[in-house]
N, C-alpha and C positions, 0 to 999 in steps of 0.2 A: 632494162633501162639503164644506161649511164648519163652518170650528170657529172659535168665537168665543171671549172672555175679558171676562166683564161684572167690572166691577168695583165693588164695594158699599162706600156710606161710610155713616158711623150718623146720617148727616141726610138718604140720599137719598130720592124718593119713589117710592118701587115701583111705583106704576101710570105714569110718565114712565121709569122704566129698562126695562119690562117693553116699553113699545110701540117704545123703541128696537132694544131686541133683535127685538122680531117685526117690524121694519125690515128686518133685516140679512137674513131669513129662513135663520139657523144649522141645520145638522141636530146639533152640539153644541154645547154651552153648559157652558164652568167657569165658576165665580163664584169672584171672588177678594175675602177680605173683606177693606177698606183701617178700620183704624181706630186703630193703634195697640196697643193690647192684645192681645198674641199669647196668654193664655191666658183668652181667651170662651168655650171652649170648655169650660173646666173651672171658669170663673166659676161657682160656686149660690149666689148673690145673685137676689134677685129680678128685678135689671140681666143678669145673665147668662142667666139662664131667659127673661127677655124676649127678649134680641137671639136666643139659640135660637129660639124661636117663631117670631120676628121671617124668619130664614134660612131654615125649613123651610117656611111659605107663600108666601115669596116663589120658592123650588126647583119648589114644586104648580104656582104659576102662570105659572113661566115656561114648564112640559112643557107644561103644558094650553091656553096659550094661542098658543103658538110650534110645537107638535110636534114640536120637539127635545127630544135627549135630555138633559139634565144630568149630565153624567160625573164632576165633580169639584166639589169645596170645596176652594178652599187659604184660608188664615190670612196667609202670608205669602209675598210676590211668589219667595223664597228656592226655596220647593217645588215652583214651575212653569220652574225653570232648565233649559235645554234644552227644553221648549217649544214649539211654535210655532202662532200663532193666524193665522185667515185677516182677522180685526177684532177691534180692543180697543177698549169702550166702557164708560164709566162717569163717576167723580167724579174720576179723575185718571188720566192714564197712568203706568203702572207702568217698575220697572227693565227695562232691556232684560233678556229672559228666553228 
């Protein structure tokens, strides 16, 4: 089993983080969303319903193209404390976790 840690910035491009991850070939996958705004989640702006959209086809295409599973979302590197990934790939390395 590998488990990986993509990590998502709000300018990355999904089809260049997607083919990295199905590089790594993970059998799971958390996505960690790096943006600053810890509450996107609870954003209902038309900005916040976008980045939602935004997370939930990029979660379809990572299963569907990688055939891992995607076990988690975190917001904030704080909620993957203790931890531990077999690769961490994205727009920036994260706190040690």
């Amino acid at each position: 089993m590998s488990d990986l840690l993509a990590i998502v910035g709000p300018e990355d491009g999904e089809a260049d983080l997607i083919e990295q991850i199905a590089s790594c070939r993970p059998h799971r996958v958390t996505v960690l969303v790096d943006g600053g705004d810890r509450d996107w989640a609870f954003d209902e702006s038309g900005t916040g319903r976008a980045r939602r959209d935004r997370l939930a086809a990029l979660l379809h295409s990572i299963e569907r193209r990688t055939g891992a599973v995607v076990v988690g979302l975190a917001g904030d590197p704080e909620q993957l404390h203790g931890w531990r990934f077999d690769r961490v790939i994205g727009s920036r390395m994260p706190l040690p976790v």
